[in-house]
C-alpha positions as CSV (number, residue, x, y, z in Angstrom):
1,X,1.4,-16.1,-20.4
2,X,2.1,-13.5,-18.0
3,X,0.9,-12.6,-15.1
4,X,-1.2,-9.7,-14.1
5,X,0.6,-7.1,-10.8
6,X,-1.7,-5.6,-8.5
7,X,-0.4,-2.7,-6.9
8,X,3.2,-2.8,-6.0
9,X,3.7,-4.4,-1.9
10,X,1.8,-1.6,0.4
11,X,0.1,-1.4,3.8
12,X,-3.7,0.4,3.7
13,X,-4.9,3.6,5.5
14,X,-7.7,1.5,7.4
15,X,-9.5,1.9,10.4
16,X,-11.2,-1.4,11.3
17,X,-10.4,-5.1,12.0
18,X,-9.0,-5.9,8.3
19,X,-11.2,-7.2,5.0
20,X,-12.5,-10.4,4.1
21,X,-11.7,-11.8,0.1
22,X,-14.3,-14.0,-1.1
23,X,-12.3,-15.4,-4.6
24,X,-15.7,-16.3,-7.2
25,X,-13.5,-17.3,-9.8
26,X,-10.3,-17.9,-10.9
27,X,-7.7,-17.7,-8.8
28,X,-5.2,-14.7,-7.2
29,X,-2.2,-15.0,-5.4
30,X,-1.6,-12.7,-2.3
31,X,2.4,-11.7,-1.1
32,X,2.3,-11.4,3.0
33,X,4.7,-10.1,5.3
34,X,4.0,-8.5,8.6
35,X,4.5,-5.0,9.5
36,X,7.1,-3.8,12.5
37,X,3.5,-3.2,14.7
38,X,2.1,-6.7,14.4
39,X,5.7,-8.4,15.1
40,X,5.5,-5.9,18.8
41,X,2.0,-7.2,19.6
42,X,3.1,-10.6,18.5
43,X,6.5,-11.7,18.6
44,X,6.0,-15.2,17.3
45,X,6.0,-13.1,13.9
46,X,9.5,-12.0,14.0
47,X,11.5,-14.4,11.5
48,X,8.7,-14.6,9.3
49,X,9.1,-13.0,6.4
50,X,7.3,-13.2,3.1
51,X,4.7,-16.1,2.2
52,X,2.1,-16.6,-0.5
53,X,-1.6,-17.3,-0.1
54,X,-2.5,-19.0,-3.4
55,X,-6.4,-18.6,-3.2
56,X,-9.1,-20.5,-6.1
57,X,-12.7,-20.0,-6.5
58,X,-14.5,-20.6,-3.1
59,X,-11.6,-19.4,-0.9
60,X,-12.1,-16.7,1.4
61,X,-9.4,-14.9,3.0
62,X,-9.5,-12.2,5.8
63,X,-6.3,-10.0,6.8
64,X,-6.0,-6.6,8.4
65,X,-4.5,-5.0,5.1
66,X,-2.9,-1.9,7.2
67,X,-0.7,-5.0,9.5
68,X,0.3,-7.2,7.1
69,X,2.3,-5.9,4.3
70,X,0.8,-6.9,0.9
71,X,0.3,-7.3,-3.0
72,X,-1.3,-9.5,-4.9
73,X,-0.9,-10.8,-8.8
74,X,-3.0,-12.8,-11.3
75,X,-1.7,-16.4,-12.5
76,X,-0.6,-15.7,-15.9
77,X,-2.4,-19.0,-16.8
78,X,-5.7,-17.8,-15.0
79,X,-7.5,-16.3,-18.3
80,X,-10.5,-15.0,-15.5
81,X,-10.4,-13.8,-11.9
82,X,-12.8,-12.1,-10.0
83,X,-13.1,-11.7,-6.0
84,X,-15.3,-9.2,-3.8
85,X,-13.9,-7.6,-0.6
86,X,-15.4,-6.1,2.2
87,X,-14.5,-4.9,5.6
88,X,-15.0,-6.1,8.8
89,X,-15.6,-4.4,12.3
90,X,-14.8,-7.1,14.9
91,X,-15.4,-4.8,17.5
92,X,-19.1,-4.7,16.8
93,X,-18.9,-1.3,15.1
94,X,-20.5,0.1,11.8
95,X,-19.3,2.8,9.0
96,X,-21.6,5.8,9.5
97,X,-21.9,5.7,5.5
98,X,-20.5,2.6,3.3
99,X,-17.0,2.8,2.2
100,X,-16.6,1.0,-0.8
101,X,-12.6,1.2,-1.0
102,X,-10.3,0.6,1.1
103,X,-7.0,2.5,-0.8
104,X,-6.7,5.8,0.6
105,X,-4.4,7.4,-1.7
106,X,-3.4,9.8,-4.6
107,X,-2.4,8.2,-8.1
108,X,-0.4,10.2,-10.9
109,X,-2.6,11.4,-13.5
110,X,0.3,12.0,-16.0
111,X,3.9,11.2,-16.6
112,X,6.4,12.5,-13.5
113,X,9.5,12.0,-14.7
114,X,12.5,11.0,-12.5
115,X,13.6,14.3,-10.0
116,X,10.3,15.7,-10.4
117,X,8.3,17.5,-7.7
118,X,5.2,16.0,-7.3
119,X,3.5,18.3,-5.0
120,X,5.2,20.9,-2.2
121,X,4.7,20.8,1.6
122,X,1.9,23.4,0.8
123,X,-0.1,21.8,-2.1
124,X,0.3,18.4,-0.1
125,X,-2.9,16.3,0.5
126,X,-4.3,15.8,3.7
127,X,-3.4,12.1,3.6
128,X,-0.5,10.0,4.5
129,X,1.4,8.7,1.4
130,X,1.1,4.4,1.8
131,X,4.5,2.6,2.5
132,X,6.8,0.3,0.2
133,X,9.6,-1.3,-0.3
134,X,9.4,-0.3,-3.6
135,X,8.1,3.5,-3.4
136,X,8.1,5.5,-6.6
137,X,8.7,8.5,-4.5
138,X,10.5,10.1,-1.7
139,X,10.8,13.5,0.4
140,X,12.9,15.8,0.1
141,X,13.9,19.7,1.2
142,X,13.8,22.2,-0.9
143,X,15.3,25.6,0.7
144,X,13.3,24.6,3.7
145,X,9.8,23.6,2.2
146,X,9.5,19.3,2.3
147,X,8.9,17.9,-1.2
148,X,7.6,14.8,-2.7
149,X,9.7,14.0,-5.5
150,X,9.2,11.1,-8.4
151,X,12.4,8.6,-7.5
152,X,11.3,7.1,-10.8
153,X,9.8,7.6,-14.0
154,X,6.1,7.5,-12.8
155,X,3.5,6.7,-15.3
156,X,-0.5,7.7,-15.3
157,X,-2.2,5.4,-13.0
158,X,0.6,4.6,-10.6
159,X,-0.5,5.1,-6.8
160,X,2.5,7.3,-5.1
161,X,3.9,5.8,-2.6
162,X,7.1,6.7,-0.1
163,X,9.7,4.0,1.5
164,X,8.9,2.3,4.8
165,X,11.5,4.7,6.6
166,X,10.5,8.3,5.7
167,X,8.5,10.0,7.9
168,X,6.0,12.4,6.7
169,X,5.4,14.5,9.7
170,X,9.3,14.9,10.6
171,X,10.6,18.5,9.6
172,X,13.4,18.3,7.3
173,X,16.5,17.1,8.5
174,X,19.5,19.8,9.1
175,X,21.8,20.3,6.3
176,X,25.0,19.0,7.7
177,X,28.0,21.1,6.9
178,X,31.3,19.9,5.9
């Protein structure tokens, strides 16, 4: 049997102390690696580089989903998985109102094919596109105005996502002339 992808590796748009995982049943398999900003504050996470947390019914797990890079994926021979997340405020803090998600983002709701724009500087959302390795799309000038452009065929229900090295608030680079 196969096995089921979460979303492809990612960091989340998050603003407290990270989430706990309660697994009820089954089981689900989470992809860590840390981020450049947790190896700074802790150095002794420097030559690590990705390692799975295999997690079964009863298991808890609590990360800070916007420092560790992450996905996660469904045994193909688990036929049943369900967990509950929430978020945690070490610092004592509470949400003003509940927030019952913790992906900030904008998914495709139809095909983008490969070279497309998928929104202009202008039209752009006022959110910061999530990170990863394997981004489905990347930015781009067009005659001056920054683009987001499908890198890939992107189908409906895909989360957009950039690579780890473009920078979002960074005008567009100088057209270099030969």
């Amino acid at each position: 049997q196969q096995l089921m992808r979460g979303r492809a590796e990612h960091t989340d748009a998050i603003e407290h102390s990270g989430t706990w995982h309660i697994q009820l049943h089954g089981s689900k398999v989470w992809t860590l690696r840390p981020t450049d900003e947790l190896i700074r504050r802790n150095r002794k996470w420097k030559d690590v580089g990705h390692f799975k947390v295999h997690c079964q019914a009863g298991d808890v797990l609590c990360v800070n989903t916007r420092l560790w890079w992450h996905r996660t994926h469904i045994p193909g021979n688990c036929r049943f998985s369900l967990s509950v997340a929430r978020d945690m405020y070490l610092d004592g803090t509470q949400p003003d109102t509940p927030n019952f998600t913790n992906v900030k983002g904008h998914y495709a709701t139809r095909v983008f094919d490969r070279g497309s724009v998928v929104f202009t500087e202008d039209e752009a959302p006022d959110l910061a596109l999530p990170r990863s390795r394997t981004s489905n799309c990347a930015l781009r000038d067009a005659g001056g105005e920054l683009v987001v452009v499908a890198k890939r065929r992107i189908k409906p229900g895909e989360w957009f996502s950039i690579s780890e090295s473009e920078d979002e608030g960074a005008e567009p680079a100088p057209k270099r002339r030969r």
